[in-house]
VODREN-211569 format. One line per field, with one value per residue (C-alpha): x, z, y. Coordinates in pm, 1 decimal. Layout:
<atoms>
u: c(X, ...) $
w: c(Z, ...) $
v: c(Y, ...) $
</atoms>
This chain:
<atoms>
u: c(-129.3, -387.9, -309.0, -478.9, -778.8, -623.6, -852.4, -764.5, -383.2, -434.5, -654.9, -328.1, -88.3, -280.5, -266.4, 11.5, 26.8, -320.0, -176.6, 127.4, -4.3, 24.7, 390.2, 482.8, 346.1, 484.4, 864.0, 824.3, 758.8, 1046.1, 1262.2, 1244.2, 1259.2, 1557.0, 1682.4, 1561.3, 1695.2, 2042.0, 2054.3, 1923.4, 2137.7, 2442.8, 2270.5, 2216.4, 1858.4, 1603.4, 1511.7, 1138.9, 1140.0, 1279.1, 970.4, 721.8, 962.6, 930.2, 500.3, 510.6, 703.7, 518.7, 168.2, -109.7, -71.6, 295.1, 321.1, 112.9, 220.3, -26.0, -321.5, -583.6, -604.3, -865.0, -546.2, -315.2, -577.0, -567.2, -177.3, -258.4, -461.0, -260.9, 42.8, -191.7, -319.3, 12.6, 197.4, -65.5, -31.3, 341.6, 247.9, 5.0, 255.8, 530.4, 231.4, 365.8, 152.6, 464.5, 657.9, 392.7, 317.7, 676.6, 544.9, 216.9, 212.5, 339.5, 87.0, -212.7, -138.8, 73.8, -73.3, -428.1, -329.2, -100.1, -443.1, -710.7, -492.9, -391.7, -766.7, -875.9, -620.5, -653.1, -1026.2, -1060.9, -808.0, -957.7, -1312.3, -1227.0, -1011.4, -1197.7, -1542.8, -1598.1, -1886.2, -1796.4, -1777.7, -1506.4, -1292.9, -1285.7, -1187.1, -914.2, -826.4, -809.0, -610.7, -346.8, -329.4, -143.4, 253.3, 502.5, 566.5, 804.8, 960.7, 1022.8, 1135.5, 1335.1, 1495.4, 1508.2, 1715.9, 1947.8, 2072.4, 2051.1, 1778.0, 1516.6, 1652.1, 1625.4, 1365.8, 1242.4, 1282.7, 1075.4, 791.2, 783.3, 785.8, 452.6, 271.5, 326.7, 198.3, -106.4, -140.3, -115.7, -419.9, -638.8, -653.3, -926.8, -1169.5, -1043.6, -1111.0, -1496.8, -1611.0, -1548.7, -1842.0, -2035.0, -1913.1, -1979.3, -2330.2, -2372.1, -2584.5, -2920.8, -2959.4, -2616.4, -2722.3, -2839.4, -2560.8, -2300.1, -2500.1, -2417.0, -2033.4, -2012.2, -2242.5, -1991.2, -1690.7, -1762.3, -1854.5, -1481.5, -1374.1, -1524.6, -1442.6, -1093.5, -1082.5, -1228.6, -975.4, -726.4, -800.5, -899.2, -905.8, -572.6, -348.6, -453.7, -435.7, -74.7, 51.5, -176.8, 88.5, 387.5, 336.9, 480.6, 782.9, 833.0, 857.7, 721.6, 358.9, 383.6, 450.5, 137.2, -87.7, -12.1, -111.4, -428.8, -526.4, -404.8, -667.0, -927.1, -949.5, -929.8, -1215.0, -1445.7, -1374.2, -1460.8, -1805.7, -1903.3, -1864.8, -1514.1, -1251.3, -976.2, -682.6, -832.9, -896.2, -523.7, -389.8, -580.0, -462.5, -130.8, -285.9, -345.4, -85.6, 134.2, -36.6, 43.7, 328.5, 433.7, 474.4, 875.6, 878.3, 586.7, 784.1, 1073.1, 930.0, 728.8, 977.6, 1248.3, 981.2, 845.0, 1063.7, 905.8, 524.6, 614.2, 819.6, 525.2, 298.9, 476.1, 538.3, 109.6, 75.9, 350.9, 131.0, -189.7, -50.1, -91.1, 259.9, 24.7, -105.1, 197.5, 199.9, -155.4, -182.5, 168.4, 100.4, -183.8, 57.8, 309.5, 107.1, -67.5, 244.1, 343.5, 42.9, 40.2, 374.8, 375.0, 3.1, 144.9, 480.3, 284.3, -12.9, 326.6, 493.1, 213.2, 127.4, 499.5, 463.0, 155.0, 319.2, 583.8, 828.8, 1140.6, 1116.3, 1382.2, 1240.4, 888.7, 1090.7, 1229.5, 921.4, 705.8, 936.8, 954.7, 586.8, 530.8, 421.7, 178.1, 106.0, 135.0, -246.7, -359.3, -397.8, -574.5, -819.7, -776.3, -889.7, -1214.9, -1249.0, -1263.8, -1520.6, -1715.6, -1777.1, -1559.8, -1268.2, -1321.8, -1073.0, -871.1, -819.0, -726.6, -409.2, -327.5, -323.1, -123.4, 127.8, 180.3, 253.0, 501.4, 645.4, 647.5, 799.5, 1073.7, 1125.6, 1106.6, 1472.9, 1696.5, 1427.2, 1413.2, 1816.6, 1838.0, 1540.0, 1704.2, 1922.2, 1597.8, 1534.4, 1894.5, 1829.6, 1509.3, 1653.4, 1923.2, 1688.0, 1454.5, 1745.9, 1888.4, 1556.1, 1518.3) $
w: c(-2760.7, -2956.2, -3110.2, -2909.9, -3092.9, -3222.9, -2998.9, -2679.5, -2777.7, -2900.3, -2586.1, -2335.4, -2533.0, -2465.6, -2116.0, -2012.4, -2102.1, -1959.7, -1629.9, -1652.8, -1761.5, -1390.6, -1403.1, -1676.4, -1593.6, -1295.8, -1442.2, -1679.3, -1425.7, -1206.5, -1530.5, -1640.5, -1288.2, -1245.5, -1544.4, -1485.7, -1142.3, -1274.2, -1461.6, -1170.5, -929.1, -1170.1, -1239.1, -906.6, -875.2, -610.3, -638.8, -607.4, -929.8, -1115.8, -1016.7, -1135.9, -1458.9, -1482.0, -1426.5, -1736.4, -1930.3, -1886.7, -1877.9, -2114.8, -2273.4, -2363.0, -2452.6, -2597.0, -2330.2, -2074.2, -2266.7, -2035.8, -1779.4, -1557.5, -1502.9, -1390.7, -1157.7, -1009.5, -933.4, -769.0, -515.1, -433.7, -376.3, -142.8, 43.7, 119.1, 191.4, 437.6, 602.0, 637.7, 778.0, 1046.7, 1110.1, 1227.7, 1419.9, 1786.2, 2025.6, 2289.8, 1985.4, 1964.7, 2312.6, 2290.4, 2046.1, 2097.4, 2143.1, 1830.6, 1675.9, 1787.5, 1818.1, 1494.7, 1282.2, 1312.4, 1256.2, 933.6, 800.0, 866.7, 764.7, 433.4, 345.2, 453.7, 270.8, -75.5, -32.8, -1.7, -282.2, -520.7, -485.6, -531.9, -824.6, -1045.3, -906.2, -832.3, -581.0, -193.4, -217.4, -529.7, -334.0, 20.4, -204.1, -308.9, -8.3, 93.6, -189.1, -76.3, 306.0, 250.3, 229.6, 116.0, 446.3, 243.8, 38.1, 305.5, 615.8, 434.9, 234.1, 635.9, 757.5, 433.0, 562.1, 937.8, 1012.5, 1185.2, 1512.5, 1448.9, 1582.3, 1233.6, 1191.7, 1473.8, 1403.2, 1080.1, 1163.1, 1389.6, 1151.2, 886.9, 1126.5, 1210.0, 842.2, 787.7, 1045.2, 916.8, 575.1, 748.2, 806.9, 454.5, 269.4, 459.6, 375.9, 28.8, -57.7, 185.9, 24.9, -321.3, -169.8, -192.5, 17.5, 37.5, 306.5, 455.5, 860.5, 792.4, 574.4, 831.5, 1111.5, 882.4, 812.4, 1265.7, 1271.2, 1054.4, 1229.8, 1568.0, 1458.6, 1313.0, 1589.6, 1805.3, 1548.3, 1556.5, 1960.0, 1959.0, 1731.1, 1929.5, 2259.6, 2224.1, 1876.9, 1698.8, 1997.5, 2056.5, 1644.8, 1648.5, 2020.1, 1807.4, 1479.1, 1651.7, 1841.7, 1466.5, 1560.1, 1186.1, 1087.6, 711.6, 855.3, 1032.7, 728.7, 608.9, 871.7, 861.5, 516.2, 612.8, 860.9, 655.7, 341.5, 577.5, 765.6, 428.2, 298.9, 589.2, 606.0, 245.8, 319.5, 572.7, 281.4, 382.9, 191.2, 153.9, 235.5, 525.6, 634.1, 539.8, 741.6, 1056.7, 1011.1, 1065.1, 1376.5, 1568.0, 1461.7, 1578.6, 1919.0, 1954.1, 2177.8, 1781.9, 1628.0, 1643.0, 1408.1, 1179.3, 1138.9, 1079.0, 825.3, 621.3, 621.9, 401.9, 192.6, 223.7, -102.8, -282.4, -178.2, -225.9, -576.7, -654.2, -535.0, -700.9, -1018.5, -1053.9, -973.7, -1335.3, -1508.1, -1423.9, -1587.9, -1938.4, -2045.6, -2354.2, -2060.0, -2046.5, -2370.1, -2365.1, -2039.1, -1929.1, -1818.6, -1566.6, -1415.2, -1429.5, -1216.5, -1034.5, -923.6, -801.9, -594.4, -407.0, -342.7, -204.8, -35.2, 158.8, 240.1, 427.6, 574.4, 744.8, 852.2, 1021.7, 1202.7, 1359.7, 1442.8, 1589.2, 1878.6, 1926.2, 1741.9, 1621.1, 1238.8, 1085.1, 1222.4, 1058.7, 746.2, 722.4, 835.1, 565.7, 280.5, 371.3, 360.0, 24.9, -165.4, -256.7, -72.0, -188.1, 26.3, -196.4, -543.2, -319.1, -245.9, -565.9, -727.7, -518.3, -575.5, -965.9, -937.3, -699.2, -914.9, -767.1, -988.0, -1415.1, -1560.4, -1718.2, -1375.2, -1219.3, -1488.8, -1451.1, -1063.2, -1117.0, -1304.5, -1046.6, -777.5, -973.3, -1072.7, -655.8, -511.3, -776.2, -620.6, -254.8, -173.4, -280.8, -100.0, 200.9, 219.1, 159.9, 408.3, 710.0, 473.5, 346.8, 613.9, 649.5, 295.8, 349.7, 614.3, 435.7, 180.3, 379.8, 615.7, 224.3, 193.1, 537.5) $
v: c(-5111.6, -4945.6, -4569.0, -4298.9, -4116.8, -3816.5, -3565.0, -3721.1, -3656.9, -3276.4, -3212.2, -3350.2, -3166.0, -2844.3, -2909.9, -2808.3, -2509.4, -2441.3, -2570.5, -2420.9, -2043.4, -1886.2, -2024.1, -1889.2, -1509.8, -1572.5, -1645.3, -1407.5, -1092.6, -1248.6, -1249.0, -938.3, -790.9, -920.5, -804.8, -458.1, -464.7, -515.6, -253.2, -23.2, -77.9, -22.8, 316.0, 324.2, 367.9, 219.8, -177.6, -33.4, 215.8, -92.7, -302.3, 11.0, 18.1, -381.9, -353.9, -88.5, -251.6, -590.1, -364.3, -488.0, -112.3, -176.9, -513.0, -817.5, -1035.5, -976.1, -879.6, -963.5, -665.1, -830.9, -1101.9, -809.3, -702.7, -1067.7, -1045.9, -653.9, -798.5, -1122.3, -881.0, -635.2, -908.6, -1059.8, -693.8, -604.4, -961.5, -883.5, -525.4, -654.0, -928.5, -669.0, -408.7, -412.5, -276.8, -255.4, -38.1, 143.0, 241.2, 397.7, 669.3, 676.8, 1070.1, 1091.7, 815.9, 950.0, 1319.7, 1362.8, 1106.7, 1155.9, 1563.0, 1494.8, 1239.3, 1538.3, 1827.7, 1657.5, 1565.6, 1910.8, 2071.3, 1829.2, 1892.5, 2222.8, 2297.8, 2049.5, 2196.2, 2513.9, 2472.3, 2192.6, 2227.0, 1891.5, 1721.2, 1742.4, 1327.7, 1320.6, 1608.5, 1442.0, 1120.6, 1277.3, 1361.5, 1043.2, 942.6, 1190.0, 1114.4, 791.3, 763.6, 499.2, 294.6, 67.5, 318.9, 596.3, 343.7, 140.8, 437.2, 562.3, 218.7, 251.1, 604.3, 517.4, 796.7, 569.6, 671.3, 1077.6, 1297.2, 1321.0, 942.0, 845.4, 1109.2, 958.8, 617.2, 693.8, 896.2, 606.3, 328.6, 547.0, 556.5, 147.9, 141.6, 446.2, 250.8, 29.7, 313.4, 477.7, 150.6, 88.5, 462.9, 481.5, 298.6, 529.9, 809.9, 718.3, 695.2, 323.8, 108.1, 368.9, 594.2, 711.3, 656.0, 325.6, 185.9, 380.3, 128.7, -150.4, -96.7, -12.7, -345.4, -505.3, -405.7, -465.5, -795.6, -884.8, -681.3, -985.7, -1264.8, -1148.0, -1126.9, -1513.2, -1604.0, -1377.3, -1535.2, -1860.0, -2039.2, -1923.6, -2010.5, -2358.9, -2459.9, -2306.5, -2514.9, -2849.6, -2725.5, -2676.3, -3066.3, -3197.0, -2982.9, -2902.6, -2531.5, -2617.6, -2784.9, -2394.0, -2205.3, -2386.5, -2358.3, -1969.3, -1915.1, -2129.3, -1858.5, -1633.9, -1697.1, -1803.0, -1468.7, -1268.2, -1505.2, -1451.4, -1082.0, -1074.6, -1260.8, -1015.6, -733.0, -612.4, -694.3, -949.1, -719.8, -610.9, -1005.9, -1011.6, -734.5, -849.0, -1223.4, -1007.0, -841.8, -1183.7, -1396.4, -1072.7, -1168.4, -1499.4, -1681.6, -1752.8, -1405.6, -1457.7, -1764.7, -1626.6, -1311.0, -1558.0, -1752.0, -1468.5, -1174.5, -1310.9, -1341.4, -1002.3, -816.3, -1076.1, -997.9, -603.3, -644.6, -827.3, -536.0, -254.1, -474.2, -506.1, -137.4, -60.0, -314.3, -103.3, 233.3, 310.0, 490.7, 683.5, 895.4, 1079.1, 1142.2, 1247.9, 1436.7, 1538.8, 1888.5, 1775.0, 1513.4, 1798.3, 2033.8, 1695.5, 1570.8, 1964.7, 2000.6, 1621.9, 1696.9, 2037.1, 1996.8, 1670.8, 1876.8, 2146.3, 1890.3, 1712.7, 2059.9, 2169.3, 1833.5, 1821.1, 2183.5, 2095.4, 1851.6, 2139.2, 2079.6, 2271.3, 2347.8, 2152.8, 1820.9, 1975.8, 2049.7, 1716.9, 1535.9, 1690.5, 1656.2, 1286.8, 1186.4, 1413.6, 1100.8, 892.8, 556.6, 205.2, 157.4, 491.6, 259.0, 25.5, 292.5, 459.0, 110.1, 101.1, 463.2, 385.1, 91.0, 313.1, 566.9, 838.1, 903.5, 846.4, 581.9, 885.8, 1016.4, 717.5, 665.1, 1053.0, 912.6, 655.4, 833.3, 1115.4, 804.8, 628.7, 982.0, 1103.7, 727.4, 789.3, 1073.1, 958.5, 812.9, 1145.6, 1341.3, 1159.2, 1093.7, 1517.8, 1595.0, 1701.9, 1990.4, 2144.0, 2355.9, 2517.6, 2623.3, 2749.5, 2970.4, 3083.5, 3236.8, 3375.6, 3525.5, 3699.0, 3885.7, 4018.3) $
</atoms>
């Protein structure tokens, strides 16, 4: 047999690696998670501040491993597309027709009194534009669903007064990241004149709003009773993710975006006479799509900025919290009710969202927030959901201290 020409053999042995390379970041993040994770939970601290620890310490800023940041962006948005399928998988209409009150009345006032209130703050503080302030806002209306509920379940609160009103103001929150995610571009003052390109976006949705109804009604139903003829629950699995990255795909040709595609792939499958066995088949796998997440969002922060700008995510990290706290007070007090269930509601939402560094990431390529900003941002998140579990397990004795005090001075 004749020897091999020596490029042909160098070229194959490189191969494999290049083959291999998503692999490999891929066991690398799971190994050190794991790792990391270990070591939490015997200092008994939440699974999800290991991932954020794991994403810094794997970050291109803190190591050479991952030196490519446009990569780490990559992994972001593969673990944002696949949390918000898992989120519109699990959005019951009949769940939520049991709190609706709650949903519409208390959600949509906690959203507008927490951009008013950022807004109005921020401008008159920093002096900013009108567009960068109601930005921020935005940034600030969104809370950790995954954090807060399942910190909620853990401590058997979901039931409560304070659990319930919670649990509706965060699912009200899921779906107001749709119109969040469309107007940032509009705000940023993209796409010319601000009537037309508002036409465009309501063009836009009402046309996925009827893509998604076909697909709803007529399309999505038959191809799952064709799939589930084979009788095998893997051909399902696979069809799933095939509507899955088709919707996102489409959504992201009409000028949307893939997470939104992914989140209302969620919506219909949800829908189906299947939902059961797609929630079946996807939600064992959902710690892995929101390690994932939370483990891209670590790799995104430069640690240096806390060496460099500690006193602004000091006082940052003061105000979101606070601002958020009374936003969520008044909102419960608005629907009438008593103030420890406002107290405890509040205190519970006083973070910042895992759908706010989606925003926050179209924000920065938008033009609304500077690249310092966005890492002082991104610290003051991390610092606020490490926060989130001892606050929300201690929420409901806030307000008995509170009174105490203010009982003392009287």
């Amino acid at each position: 047999m004749p020897a091999l020409p020596g490029h042909w053999v160098t070229k194959n042995r490189k191969n494999p690696v290049m083959q291999h390379h998503i692999l490999i970041n891929i066991c690398a993040i799971f190994g050190v998670a794991t790792a990391v994770i270990i070591i939490c939970r015997f200092l008994k601290i939440r699974y999800i501040i290991g991932y954020l620890i794991t994403g810094i310490l794997l970050s291109p800023n803190t190591s050479a491993y991952f030196a490519n940041m446009q990569e780490v962006e990559v992994y972001a948005e593969i673990g944002i597309i696949l949390l918000l399928f898992t989120i519109g998988l699990e959005f019951s209409f009949t769940n939520l027709k049991k709190i609706q009150k709650y949903v519409l009345g208390g959600g949509s006032a906690q959203v507008l009194f927490t951009i008013a209130l950022t807004a109005g703050l921020i401008w008159l503080a920093m002096r900013p534009s009108w567009q960068e302030s109601v930005f921020w806002g935005f940034l600030y209306a969104l809370s950790s669903t995954a954090i807060v509920i399942k910190t909620l379940q853990d401590s058997n609160k979901i039931a409560t007064a304070h659990g319930k009103f919670i649990l509706a103001v965060l699912l009200f929150q899921d779906v107001m990241i749709v119109p969040l995610m469309l107007f940032t571009p509009l705000l940023a003052g993209e796409g010319g004149d601000s009537l037309t390109a508002l036409g465009w976006l309501l063009g836009k949705l009402v046309l996925m709003g009827g893509i998604a109804y076909l697909l709803t009604r007529y399309v999505i139903p038959y191809f799952l009773k064709t799939v589930m003829k084979v009788q095998s629950q893997e051909v399902f699995l696979i069809a799933t993710v095939f509507i899955v990255t088709g919707i996102a795909l489409m959504t992201e040709q009409l000028g949307l975006s893939l997470a939104l595609g992914a989140f209302v792939a969620g919506l219909i499958i949800a829908e189906t006479d299947y939902n059961h066995m797609a929630i079946s088949c996807f939600l064992p796998f959902r710690y892995v799509f929101m390690s994932f997440f939370f483990i891209s969002m670590g790799m995104l922060l430069n640690y240096q900025v806390f060496l460099t700008d500690l006193g602004w995510i000091v006082f940052w990290t003061l105000f979101a919290f606070f601002v958020k706290a009374m936003a969520g007070i008044i909102a419960v007090k608005v629907m009438g009710l008593e103030w420890k269930t406002a107290f405890a509601v509040g205190f519970s939402i006083a973070q910042i969202g895992e759908f706010s560094f989606v925003l926050a990431q179209s924000g920065l390529s938008h033009g609304l927030i500077s690249d310092n900003n966005y890492q002082i941002f991104l610290a003051v998140s991390i610092l606020l959901m490490s926060l989130t579990p001892f606050v929300v397990s201690n929420a409901e004795r806030i307000y008995p201290i509170f009174n105490k005090l203010i009982q003392r001075h009287e």
